[in-house]
N, C-alpha and C positions, 0 to 999 in steps of 0.2 A: 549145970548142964555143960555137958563138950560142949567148944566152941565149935568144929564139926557136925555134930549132931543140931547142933541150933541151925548153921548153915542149910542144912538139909531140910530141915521143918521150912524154913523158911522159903526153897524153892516150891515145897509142897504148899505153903499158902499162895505164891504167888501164881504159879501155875494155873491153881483152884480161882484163881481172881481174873486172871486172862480169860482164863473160860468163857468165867462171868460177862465179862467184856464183850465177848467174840458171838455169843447166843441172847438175841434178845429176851425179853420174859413170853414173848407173843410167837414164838418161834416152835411148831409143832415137827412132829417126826419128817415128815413128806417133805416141809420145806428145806429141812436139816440133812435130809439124804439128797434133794439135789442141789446143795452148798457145797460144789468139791471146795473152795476155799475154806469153809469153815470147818467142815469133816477133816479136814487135817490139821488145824491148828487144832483144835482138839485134841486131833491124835498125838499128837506130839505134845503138847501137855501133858497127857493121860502116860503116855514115853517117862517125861521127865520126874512124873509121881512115884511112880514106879522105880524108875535109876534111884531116886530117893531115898525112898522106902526099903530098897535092898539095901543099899551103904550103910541107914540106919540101924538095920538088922543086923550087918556084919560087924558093924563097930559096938552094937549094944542090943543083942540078941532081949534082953529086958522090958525095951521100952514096947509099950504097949498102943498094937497100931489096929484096930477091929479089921478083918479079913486082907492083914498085910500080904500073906503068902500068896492072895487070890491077887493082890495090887501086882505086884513081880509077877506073877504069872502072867498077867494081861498083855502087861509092857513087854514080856519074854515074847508070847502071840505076834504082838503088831508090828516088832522089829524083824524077828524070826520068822513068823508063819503071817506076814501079810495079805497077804491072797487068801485067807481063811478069815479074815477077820470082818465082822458082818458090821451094818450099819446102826445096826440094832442094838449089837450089842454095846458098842461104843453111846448110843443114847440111852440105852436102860445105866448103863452107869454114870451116864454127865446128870440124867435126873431123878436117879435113884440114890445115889452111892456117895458121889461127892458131899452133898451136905455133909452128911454125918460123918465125914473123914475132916470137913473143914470145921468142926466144932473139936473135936478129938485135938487136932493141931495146934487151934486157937489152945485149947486145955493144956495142951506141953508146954509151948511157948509161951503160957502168959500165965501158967498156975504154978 
């Protein structure tokens, strides 16, 4: 594997880990929407998966990343169209989405 493209997986693990950090397990939507502190490290994580995930794409259109193009588009949203970006949907993806982008990960980097 590029040594680049390793780099890059590896912001997306840790990113995905900060998260982890930043949301307790006990931590429900209500409390999460009025966490301005934690709604944006998030967001900014969710940024840096994304910058990721497109560099990956451009260096190695190949690697295989389940709803990459929907990743880049989010972080395109939050950067871009901030004001449009709901609370919601930044938590349907911290608890929907992420796992299954952090095992894929773990799979590149470590298979």
């Amino acid at each position: 594997m590029q040594k680049e493209i390793q780099t890059w997986l590896e912001d997306i693990k840790q990113s995905i880990e900060e998260k982890e950090s930043f949301l307790p397990e006990t931590i429900n939507f209500f409390e999460f929407q009025k966490d301005l502190k934690t709604r944006k490290a998030v967001e900014r994580n969710i940024e840096i998966i994304g910058e990721a995930v497109n560099r990956i794409l451009q260096f190695d259109p190949e690697i295989q990343i389940s709803h990459a193009r929907k990743i880049v588009d989010t972080r395109n949203r939050i950067i871009h169209g901030y004001d449009s970006v709901s609370e919601d949907i930044i938590w349907a993806i911290v608890t929907r989405d992420l796992g299954q982008l952090q095992k894929e990960i773990h799979s590149l980097l470590y298979n």
